[in-house]
C-alpha positions as a Markdown table, in Angstrom:
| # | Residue | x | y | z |
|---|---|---|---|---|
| 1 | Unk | 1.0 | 13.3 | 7.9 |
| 2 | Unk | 1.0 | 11.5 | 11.3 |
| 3 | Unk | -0.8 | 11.0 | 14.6 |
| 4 | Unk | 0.6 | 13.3 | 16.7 |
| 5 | Unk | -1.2 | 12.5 | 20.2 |
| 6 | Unk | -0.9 | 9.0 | 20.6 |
| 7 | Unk | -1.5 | 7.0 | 23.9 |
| 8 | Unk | 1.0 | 4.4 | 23.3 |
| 9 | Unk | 3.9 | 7.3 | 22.8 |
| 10 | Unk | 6.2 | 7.7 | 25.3 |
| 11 | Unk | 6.4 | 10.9 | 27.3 |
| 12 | Unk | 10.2 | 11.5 | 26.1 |
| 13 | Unk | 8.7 | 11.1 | 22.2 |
| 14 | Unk | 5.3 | 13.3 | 22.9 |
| 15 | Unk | 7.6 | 16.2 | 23.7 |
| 16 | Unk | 10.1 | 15.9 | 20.7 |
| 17 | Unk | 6.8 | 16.0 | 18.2 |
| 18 | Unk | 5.5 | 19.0 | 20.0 |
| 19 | Unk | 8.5 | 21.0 | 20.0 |
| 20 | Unk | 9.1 | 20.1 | 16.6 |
| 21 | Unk | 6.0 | 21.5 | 15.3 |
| 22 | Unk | 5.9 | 24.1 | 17.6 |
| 23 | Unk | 9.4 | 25.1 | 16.5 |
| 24 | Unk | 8.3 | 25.3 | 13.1 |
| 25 | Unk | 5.7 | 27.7 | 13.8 |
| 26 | Unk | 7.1 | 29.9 | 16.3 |
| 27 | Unk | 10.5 | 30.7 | 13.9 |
| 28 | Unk | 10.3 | 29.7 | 9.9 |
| 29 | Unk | 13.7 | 30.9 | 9.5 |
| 30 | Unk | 15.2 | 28.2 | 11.7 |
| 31 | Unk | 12.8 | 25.5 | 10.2 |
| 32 | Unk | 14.1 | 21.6 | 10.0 |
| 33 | Unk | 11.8 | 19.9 | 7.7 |
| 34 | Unk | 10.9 | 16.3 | 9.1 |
| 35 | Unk | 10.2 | 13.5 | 6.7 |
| 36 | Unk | 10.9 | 10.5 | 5.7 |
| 37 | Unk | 12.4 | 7.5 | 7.4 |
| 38 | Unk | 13.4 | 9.1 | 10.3 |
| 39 | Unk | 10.4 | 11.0 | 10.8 |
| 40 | Unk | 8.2 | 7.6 | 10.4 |
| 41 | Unk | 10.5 | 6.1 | 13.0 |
| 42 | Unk | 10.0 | 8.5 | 15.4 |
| 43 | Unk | 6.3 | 9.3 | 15.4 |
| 44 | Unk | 4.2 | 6.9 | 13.3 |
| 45 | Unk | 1.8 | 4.5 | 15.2 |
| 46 | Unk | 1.7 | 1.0 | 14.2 |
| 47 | Unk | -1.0 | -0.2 | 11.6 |
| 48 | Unk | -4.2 | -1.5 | 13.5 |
| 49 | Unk | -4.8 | -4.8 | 13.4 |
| 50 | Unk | -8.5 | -4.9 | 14.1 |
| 51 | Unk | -11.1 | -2.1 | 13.6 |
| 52 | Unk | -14.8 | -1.8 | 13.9 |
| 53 | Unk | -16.6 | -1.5 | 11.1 |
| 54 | Unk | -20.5 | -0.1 | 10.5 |
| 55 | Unk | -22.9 | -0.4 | 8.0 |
| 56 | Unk | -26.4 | 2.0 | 8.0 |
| 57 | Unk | -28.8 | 0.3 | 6.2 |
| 58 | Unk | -31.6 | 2.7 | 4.2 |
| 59 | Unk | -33.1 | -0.6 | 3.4 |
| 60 | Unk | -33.6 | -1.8 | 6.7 |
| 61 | Unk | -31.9 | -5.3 | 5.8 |
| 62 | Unk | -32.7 | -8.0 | 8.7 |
| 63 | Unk | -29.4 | -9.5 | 7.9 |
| 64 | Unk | -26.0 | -7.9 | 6.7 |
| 65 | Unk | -22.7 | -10.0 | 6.1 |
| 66 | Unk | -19.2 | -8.4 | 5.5 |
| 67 | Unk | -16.6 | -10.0 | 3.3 |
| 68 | Unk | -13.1 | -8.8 | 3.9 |
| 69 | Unk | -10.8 | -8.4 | 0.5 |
| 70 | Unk | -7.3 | -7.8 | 0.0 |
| 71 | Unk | -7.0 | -6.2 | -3.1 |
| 72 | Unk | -3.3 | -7.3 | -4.2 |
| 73 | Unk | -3.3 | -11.1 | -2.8 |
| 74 | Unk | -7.3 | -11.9 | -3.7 |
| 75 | Unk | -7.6 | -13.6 | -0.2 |
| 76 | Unk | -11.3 | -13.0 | 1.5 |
| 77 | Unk | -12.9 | -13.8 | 5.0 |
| 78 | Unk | -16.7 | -13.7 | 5.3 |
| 79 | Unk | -17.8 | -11.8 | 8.7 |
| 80 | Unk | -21.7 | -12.0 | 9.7 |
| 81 | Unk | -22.5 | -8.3 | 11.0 |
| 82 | Unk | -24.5 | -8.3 | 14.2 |
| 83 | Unk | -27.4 | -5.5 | 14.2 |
| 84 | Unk | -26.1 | -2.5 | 16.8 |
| 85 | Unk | -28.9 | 0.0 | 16.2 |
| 86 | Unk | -32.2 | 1.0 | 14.8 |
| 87 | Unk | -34.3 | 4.4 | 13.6 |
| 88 | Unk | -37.1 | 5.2 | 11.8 |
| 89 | Unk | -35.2 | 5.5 | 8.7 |
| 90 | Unk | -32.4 | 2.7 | 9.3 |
| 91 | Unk | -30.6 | -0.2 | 10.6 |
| 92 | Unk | -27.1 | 0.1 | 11.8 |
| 93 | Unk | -24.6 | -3.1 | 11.9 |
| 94 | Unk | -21.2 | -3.8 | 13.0 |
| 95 | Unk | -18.3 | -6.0 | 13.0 |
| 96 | Unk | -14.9 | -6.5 | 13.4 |
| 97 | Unk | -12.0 | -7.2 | 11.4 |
| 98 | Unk | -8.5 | -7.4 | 10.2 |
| 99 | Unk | -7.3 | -4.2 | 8.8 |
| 100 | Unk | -3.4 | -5.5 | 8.6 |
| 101 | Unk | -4.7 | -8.5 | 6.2 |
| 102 | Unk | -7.6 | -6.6 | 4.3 |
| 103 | Unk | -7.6 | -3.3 | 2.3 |
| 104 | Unk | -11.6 | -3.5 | 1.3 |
| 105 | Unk | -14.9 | -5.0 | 2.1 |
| 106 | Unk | -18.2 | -5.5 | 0.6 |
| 107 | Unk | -21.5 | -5.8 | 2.7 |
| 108 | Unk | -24.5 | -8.1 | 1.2 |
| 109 | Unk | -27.6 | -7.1 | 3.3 |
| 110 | Unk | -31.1 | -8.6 | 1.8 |
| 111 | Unk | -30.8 | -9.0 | -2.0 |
| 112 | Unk | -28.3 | -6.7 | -2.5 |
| 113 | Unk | -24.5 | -6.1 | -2.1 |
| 114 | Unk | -22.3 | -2.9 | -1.8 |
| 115 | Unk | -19.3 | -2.6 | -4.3 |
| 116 | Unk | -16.1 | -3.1 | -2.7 |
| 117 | Unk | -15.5 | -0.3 | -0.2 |
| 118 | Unk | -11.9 | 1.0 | 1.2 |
| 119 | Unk | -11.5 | -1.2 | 5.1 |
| 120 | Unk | -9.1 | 0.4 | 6.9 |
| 121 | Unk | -8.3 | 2.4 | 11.0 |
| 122 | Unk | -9.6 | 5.8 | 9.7 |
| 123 | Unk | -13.1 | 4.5 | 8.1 |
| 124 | Unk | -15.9 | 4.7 | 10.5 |
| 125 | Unk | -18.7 | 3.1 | 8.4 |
| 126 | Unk | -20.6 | 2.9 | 5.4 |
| 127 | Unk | -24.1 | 4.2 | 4.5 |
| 128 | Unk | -26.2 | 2.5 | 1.9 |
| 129 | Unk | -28.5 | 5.6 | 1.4 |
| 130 | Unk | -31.9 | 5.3 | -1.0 |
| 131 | Unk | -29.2 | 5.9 | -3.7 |
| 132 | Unk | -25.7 | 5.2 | -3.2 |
| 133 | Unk | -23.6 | 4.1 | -1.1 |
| 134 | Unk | -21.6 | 7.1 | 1.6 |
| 135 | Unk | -18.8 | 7.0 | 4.1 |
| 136 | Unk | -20.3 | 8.3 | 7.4 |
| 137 | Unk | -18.8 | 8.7 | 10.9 |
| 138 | Unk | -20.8 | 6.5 | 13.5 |
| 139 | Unk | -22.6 | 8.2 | 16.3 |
| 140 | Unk | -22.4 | 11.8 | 14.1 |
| 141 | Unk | -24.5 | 13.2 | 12.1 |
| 142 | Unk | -23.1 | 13.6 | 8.0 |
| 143 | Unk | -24.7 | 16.3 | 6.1 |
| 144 | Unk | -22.7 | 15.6 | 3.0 |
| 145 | Unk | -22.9 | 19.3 | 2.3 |
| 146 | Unk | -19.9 | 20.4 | 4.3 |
| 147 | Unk | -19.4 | 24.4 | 5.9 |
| 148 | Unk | -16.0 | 25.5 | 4.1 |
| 149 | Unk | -13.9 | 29.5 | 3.8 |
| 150 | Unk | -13.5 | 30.5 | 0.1 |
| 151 | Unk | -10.5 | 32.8 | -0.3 |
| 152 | Unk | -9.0 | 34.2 | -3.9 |
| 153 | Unk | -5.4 | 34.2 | -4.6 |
| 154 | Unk | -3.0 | 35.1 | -7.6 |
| 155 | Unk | -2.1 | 31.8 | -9.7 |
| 156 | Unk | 0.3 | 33.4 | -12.6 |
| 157 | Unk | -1.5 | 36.1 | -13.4 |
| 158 | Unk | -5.3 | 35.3 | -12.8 |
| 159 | Unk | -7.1 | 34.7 | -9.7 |
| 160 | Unk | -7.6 | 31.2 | -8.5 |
| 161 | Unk | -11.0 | 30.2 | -6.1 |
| 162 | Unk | -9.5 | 28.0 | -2.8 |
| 163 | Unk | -11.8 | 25.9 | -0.6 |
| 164 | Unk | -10.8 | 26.0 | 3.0 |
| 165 | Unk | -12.7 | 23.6 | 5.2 |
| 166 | Unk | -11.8 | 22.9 | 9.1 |
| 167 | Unk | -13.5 | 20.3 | 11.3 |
| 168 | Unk | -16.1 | 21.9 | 13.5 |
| 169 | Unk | -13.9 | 22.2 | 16.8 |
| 170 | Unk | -11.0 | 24.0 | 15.0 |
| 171 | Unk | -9.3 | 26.4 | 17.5 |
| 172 | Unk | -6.8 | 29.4 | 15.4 |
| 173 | Unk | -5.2 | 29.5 | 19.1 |
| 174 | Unk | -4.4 | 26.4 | 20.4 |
| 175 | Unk | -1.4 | 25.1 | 21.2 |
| 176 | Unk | -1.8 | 22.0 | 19.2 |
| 177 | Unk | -1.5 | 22.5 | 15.2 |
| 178 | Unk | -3.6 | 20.8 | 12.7 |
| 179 | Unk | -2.0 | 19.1 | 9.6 |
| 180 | Unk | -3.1 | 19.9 | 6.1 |
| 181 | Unk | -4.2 | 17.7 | 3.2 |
| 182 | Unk | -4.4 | 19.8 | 0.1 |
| 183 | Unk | -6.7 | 18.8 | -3.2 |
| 184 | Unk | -6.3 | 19.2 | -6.7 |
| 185 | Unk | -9.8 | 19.4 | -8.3 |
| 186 | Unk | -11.3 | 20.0 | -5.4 |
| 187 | Unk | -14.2 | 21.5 | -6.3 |
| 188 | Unk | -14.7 | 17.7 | -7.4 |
| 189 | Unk | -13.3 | 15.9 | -4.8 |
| 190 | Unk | -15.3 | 17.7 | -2.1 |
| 191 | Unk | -18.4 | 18.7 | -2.4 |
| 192 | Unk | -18.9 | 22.3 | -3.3 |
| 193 | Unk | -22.2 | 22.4 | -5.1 |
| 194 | Unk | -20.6 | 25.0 | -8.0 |
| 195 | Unk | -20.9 | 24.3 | -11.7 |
| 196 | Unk | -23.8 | 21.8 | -11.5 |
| 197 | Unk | -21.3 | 19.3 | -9.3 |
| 198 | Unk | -23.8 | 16.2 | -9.0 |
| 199 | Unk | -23.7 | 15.0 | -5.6 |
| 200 | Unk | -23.5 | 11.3 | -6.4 |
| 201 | Unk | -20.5 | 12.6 | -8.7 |
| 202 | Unk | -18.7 | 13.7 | -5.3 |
| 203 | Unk | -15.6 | 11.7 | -4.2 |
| 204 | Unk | -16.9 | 12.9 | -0.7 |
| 205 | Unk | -13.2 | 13.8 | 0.7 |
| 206 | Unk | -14.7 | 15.7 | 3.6 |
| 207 | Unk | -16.9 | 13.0 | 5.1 |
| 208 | Unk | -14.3 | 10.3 | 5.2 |
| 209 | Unk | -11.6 | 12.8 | 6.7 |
| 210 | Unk | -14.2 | 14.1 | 9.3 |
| 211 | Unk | -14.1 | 10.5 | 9.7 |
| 212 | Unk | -10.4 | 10.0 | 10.3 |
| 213 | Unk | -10.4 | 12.5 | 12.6 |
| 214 | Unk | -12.8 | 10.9 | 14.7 |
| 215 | Unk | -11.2 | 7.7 | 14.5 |
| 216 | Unk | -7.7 | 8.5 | 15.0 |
| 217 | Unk | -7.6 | 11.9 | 17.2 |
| 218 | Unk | -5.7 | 13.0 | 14.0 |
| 219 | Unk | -6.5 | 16.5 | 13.4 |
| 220 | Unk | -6.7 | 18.6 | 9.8 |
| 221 | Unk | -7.7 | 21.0 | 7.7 |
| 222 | Unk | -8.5 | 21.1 | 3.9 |
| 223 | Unk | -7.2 | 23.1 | 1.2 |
| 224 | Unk | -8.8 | 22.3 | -2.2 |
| 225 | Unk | -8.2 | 23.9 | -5.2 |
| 226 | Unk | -10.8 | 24.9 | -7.9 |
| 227 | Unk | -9.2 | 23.8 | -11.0 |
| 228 | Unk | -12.1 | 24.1 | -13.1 |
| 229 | Unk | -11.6 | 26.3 | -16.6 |
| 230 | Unk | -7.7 | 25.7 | -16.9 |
| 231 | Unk | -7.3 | 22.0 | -15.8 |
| 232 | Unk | -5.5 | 20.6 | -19.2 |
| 233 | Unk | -3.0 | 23.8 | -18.5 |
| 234 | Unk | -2.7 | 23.6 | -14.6 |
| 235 | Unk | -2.6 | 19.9 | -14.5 |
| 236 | Unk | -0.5 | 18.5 | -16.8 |
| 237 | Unk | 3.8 | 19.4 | -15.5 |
| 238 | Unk | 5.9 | 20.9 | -18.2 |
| 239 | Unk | 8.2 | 18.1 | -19.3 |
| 240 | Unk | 7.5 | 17.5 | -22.7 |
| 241 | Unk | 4.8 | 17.5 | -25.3 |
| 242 | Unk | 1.6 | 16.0 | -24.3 |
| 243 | Unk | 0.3 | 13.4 | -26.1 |
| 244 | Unk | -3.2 | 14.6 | -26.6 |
| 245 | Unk | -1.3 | 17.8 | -27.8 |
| 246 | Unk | -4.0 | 18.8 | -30.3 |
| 247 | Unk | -6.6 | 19.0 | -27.3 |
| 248 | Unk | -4.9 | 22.0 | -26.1 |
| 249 | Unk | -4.9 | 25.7 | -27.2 |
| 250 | Unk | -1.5 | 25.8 | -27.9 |
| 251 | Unk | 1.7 | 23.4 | -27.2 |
| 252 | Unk | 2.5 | 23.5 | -24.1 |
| 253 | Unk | 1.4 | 24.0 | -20.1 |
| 254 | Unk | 1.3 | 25.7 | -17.2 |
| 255 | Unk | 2.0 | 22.7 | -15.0 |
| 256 | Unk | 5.2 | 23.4 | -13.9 |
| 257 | Unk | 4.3 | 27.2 | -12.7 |
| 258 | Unk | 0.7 | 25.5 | -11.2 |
| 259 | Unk | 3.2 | 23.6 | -9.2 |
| 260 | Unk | 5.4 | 26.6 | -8.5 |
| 261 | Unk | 1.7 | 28.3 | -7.1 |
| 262 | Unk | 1.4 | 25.4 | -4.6 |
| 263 | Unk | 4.8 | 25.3 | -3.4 |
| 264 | Unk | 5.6 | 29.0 | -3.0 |
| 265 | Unk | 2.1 | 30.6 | -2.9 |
| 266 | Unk | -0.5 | 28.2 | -1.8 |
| 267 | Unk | 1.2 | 26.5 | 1.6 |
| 268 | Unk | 3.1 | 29.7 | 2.4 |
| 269 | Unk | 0.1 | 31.7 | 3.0 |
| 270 | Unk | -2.4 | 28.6 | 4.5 |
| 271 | Unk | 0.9 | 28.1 | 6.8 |
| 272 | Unk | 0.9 | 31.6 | 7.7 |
| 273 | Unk | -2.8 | 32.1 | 7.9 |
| 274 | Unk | -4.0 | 29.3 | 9.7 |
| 275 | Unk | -3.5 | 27.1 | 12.5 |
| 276 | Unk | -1.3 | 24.4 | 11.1 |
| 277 | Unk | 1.9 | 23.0 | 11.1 |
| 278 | Unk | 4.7 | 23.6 | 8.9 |
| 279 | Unk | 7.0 | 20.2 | 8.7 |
| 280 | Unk | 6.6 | 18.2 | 5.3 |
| 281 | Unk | 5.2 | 15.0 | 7.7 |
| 282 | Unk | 1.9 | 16.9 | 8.4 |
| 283 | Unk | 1.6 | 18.0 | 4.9 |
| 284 | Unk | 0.3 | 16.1 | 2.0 |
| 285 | Unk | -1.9 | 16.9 | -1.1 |
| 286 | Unk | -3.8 | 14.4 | -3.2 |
| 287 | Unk | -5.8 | 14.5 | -6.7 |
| 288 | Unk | -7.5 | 12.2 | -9.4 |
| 289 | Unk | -7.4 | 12.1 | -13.2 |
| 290 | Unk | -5.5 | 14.9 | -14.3 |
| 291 | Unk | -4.7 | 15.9 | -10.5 |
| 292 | Unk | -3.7 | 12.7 | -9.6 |
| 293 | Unk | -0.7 | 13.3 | -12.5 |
| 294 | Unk | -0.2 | 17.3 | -11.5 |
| 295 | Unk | 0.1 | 16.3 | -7.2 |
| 296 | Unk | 2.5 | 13.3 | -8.0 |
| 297 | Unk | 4.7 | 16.0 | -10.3 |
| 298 | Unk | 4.3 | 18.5 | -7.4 |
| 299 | Unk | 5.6 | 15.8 | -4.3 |
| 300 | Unk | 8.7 | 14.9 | -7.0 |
| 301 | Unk | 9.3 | 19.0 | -7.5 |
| 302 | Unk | 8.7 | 20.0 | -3.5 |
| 303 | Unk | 9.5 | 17.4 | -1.3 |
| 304 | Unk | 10.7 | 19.3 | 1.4 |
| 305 | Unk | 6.6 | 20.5 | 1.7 |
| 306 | Unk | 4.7 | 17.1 | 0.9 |
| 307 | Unk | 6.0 | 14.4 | 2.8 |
| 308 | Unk | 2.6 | 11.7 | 1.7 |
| 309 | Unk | 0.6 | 12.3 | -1.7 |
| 310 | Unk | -2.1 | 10.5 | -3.1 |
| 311 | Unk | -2.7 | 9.8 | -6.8 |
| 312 | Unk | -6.0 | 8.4 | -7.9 |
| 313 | Unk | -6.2 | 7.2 | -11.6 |
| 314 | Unk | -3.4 | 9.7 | -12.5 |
| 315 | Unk | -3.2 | 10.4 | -16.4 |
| 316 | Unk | 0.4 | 9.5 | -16.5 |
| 317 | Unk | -0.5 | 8.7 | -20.4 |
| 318 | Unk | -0.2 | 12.4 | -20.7 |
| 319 | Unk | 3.3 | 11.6 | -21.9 |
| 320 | Unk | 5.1 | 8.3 | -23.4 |
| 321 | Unk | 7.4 | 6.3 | -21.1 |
| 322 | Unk | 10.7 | 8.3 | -22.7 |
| 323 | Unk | 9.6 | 11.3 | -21.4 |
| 324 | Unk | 8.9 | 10.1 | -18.2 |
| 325 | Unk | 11.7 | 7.9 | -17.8 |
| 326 | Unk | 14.2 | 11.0 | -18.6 |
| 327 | Unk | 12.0 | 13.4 | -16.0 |
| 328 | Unk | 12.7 | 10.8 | -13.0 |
| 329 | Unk | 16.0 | 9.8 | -13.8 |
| 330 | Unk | 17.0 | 13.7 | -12.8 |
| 331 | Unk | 15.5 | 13.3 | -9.5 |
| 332 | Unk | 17.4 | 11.7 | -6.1 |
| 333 | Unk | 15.2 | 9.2 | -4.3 |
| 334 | Unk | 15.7 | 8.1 | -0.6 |
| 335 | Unk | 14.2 | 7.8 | 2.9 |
| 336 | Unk | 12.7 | 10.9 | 2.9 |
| 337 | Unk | 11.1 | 10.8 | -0.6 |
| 338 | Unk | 7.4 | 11.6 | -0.3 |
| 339 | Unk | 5.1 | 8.5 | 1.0 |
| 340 | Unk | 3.6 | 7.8 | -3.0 |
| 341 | Unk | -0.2 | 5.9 | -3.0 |
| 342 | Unk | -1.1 | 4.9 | -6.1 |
| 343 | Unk | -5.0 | 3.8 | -7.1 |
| 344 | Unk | -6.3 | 2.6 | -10.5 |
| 345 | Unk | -8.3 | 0.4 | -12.4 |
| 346 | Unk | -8.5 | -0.7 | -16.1 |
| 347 | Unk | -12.4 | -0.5 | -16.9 |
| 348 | Unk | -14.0 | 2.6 | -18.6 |
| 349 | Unk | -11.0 | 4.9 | -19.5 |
| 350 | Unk | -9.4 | 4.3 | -16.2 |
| 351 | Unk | -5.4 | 4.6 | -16.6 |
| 352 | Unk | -4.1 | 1.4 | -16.3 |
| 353 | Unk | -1.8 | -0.1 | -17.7 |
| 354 | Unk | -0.1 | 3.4 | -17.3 |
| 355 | Unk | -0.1 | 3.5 | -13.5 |
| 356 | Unk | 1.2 | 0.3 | -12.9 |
| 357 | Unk | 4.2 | 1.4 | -15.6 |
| 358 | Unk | 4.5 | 3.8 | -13.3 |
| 359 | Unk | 4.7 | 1.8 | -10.2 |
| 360 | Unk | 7.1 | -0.6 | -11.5 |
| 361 | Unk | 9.8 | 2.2 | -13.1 |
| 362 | Unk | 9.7 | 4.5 | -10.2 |
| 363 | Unk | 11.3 | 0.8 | -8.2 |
| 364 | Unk | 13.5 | 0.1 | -11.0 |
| 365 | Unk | 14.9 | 3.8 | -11.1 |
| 366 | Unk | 15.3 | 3.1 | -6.8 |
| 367 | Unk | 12.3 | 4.6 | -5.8 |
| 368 | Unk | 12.5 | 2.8 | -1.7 |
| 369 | Unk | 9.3 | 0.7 | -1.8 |
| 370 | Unk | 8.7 | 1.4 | 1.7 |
| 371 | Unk | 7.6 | 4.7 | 0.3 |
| 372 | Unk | 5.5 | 3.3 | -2.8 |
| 373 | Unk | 2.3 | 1.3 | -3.1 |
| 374 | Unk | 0.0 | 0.6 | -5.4 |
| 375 | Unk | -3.7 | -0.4 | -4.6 |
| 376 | Unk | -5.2 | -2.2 | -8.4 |
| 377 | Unk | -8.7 | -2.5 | -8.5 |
| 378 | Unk | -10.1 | -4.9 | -11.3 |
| 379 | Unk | -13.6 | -4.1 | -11.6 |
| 380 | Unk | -12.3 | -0.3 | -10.6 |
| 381 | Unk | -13.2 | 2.7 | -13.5 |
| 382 | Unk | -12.6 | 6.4 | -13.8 |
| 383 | Unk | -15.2 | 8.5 | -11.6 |
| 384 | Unk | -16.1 | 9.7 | -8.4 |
| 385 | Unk | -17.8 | 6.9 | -7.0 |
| 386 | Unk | -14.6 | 4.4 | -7.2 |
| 387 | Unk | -12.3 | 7.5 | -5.7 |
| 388 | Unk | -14.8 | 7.9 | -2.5 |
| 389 | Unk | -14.3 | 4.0 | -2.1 |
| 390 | Unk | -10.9 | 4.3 | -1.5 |
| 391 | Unk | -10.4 | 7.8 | -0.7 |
| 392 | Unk | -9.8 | 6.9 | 2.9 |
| 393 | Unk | -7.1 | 4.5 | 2.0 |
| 394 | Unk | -4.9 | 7.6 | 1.5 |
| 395 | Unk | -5.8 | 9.1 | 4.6 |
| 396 | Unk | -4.5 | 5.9 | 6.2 |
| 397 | Unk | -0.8 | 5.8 | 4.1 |
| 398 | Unk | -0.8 | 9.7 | 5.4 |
| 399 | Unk | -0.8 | 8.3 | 9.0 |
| 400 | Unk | 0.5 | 4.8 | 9.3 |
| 401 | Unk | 3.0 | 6.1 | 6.4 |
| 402 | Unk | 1.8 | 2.3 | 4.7 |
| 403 | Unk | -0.9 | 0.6 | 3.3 |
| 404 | Unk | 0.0 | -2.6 | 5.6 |
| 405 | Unk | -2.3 | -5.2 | 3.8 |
| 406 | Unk | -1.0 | -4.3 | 0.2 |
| 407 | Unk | 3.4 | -4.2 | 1.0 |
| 408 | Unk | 3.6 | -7.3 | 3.0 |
């Protein structure tokens, strides 16, 4: 998924990515999927190197200072925040820094300090509300209950409950198309308020890619998939016997024809339905936990649909390193393999070591790195509140098509 409107971009370059969506939209049968290497050289903006960060403060701190982290080297700049704004019920900061040297940040305002928080071009800001802390867009209002279209298709042979949400100025007739980001466990990842979802729980996907769009001129829509009911048989691929075997109804999954949904039922009827475009490098799909292992499966199977997908403490210990090893080892990797983003953390059931297995035999089996990273959290654990910290560090690989400060 790219910028498509870019100031910097030539004229000659503007009209090659419009035609090339619009191509792809006005005749499917003569479609020329664009991905990979070629496609990032052709329409992928350089990473920022500074970007304006804000802090809304419930607590209505006199003082806020920013510390700037990279996550994979451990080096840290301290940044004093200079107060930009006041309300009855807050106290806005901001400062600047270096987004190609530093992945997170954490804010210390009065006696307290944020957790460390994804710092990157498609964050706007951070909100320390009377409760947590909550990815907001500067100078618009965030409900945190976001508007979204719920359709029912045929998964298999039951029906499954999709989420559609667009950004509030989405036009079904213009000229420009919106790229797609598609969510496994998305009635998680978003919030939907169904099955007693506790907002704190939320990962908060909506806010931070309202934010995105607002930072970047990027423009999407999001498809997120209620998994709830059938996870451990929709989320866990068919290529061997699952570890946790006994934890299922009977041996076996649905994984592979889950994926087989996505590829040939899902996209097909969001790309005929909606405004969107239809080329693999404005498509990507992301998950955690059990959908972080099922969307990383799915990018491997279609690849010609998912050019960027994000994995958040995937449960690659589903299955032992043979069987994974023999599942990649039948698949061709090159240039236009899909952009892979990795997150994990070791604490409280997170999945590492299992990610970083993962990581380092997808480069030994010639996985090109330029299309792999991997951001490790140390004090990160398995739950919604470490995915929304970093959730917008996918949105970023999806554009940029890298994570600058963690594959220099």
């Amino acid at each position: 998924m790219k910028r498509r409107i870019s100031l910097v971009l030539s004229a000659a370059v503007l009209v090659s990515l419009f035609a090339g969506c619009a191509s792809e939209n006005t005749d499917p049968a003569q479609e020329t999927v664009q991905s990979g290497t070629e496609a990032a050289a052709a329409a992928v903006p350089e990473y920022k190197t500074t970007h304006t960060l804000y802090f809304k403060d419930s607590t209505k701190s006199g003082k806020a200072t920013a510390t700037f982290f990279n996550s994979d080297s451990g080096k840290s700049e301290e940044v004093e925040m200079k107060k930009v704004g006041e309300s009855d019920d807050s106290v806005t900061f901001s400062c600047e820094g270096n987004c190609a040297e530093y992945n997170t940040v954490s804010i210390k305002h009065g006696d307290a300090t944020t957790p460390k928080l994804a710092f990157n071009p498609c964050i706007s800001g951070w909100y320390q509300s009377d409760k947590e802390v909550l990815p907001y867009t500067e100078g618009k209002e965030t409900t945190y209950e976001p508007d979204f279209e719920e359709i029912t298709l045929t998964c298999i042979d039951y029906d499954k409950p999709v989420y559609i949400w667009k950004p509030d100025d989405y036009d079904p007739t213009s000229a420009e198309k919106y790229s797609t980001i598609y969510l496994l466990d998305g009635q998680f990842i978003m919030y939907t308020g169904k099955y007693g979802q506790v907002r704190e729980d939320c990962a908060d996907a909506i806010e931070q890619i309202d934010a995105m769009i607002s930072s970047t001129g990027q423009k999407a829509i999001v498809v997120a998939v209620d998994n709830v009911g059938k996870r451990d048989f929709e989320l866990v691929p068919n290529i061997g016997v699952p570890m946790d075997k006994t934890d299922f109804e009977y041996e076996g999954t649905d994984g592979t024809k889950f994926a087989d949904f996505v590829g040939k039922t899902l996209v097909p009827y969001i790309q005929e339905h909606y405004n969107v475009c239809t080329d693999a490098l404005h498509t990507s799909l992301a998950g955690v936990s059990l959908g972080g292992m099922e969307s990383f499966y799915i990018a491997q199977e279609y690849p010609e649909i998912f050019d960027t997908v994000g994995s958040f403490s995937p449960s690659f210990w589903e299955y032992d390193d043979e069987t994974w090893s023999e599942y990649l080892s039948g698949k061709t990797f090159g240039g236009d393999s899909p952009f892979v983003y990795f997150y994990t953390g070791p604490k409280e059931f997170d999945t590492d070591p299992h990610v970083t297995d993962m990581y380092n035999r997808l480069k030994k089996l010639g996985y090109p790195e330029s299309r792999l990273v991997l951001h490790f959290n140390e004090d990160g654990a398995h739950g919604g509140v470490y995915w929304r910290a970093v959730f917008s560090e996918f949105l970023a690989a999806m554009i940029y098509q890298c994570v600058e400060p963690l594959q220099k």
